[in-house]
C-alpha positions in Angstrom: -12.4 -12.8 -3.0 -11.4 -11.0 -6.2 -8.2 -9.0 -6.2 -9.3 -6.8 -9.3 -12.1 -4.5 -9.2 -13.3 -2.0 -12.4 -15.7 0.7 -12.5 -17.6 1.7 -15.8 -18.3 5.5 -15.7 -19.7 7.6 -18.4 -17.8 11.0 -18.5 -20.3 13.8 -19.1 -20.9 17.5 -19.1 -21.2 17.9 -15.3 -17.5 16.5 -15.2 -16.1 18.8 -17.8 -13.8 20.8 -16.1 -11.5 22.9 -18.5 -13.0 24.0 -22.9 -13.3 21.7 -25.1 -14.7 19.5 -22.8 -12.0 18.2 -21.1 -12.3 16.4 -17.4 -9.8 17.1 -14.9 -7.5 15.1 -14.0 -8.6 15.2 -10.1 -11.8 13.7 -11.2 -10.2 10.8 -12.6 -7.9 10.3 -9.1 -11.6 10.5 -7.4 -12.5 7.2 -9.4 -9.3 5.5 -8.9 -10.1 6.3 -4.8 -13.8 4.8 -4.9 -12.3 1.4 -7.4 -10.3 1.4 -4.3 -12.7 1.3 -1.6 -14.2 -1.2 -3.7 -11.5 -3.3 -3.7 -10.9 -3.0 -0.2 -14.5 -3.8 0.4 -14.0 -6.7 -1.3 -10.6 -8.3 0.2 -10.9 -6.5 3.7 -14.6 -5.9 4.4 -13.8 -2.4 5.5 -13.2 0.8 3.3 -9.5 1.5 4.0 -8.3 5.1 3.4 -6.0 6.0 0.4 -2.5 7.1 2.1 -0.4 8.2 -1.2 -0.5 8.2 -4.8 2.4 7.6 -6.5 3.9 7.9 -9.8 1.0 9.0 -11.8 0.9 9.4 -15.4 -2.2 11.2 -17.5 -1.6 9.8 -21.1 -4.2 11.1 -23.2 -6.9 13.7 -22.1 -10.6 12.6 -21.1 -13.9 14.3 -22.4 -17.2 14.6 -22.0 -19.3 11.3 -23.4 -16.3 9.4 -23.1 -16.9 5.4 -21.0 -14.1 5.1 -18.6 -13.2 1.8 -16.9 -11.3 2.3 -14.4 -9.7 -1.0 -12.9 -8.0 -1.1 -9.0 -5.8 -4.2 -8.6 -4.3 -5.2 -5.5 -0.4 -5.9 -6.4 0.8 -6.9 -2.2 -0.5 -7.0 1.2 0.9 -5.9 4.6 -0.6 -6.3 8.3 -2.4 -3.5 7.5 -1.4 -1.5 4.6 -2.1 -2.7 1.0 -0.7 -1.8 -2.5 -2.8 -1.0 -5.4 -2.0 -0.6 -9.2 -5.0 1.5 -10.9 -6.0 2.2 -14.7 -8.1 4.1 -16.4 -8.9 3.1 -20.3 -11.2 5.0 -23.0 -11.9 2.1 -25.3 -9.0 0.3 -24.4 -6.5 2.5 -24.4 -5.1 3.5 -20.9 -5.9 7.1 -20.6 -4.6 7.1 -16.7 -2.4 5.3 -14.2 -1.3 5.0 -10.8 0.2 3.1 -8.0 -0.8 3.8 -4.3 -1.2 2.9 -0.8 -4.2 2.1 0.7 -5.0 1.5 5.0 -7.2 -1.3 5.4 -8.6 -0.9 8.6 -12.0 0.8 10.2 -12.1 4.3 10.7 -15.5 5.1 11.2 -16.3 6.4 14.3 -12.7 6.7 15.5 -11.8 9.9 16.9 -9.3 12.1 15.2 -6.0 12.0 16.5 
């Protein structure tokens, strides 16, 4: 059961959000959500929802042809809720990072409340 889980995902022009090629910011929250699911996938079996971001920091912009690795690392567990530490990198250098808290339980199929 691996505790880390990283995504490689090449940034191109149908991510470019703003001129000059830059990708918004939301699309690199997205990837920290599905490294995420993966991880939960992983540890839980289930895909657990994402219930807060917090503290994150965007260090350095991210364009169009540029290989992100995005990495989701699971930092404590509860009975149910688990903490993750997330990082996205451009060549090595962390372009991206975040702490949240994910549910690790089944939804599908549940009604809403």
């Amino acid at each position: 059961m691996a505790d880390t889980v990283t995504l490689h995902t090449f940034m191109s022009q149908e991510d470019v959000h703003y001129r000059g090629g830059l990708v918004a910011g939301a699309r690199v929250l997205e990837l920290f959500g599905d490294a995420g699911t993966a991880l939960l996938l992983e540890t839980d079996g289930v895909e657990g929802l994402l219930a807060s971001y917090e503290d994150v920091q965007f260090l350095r912009p991210v364009r169009a042809g540029d290989l992100l690795d995005v990495t989701a690392t699971l930092t404590s567990s509860g009975k149910t809720s688990r903490h993750l530490e997330f990082v996205a990198e451009v060549g090595g250098r962390p372009v991206c990072t975040a702490r949240a808290v994910a549910v690790a339980r089944q939804f599908v199929g549940e009604a809403e409340p």
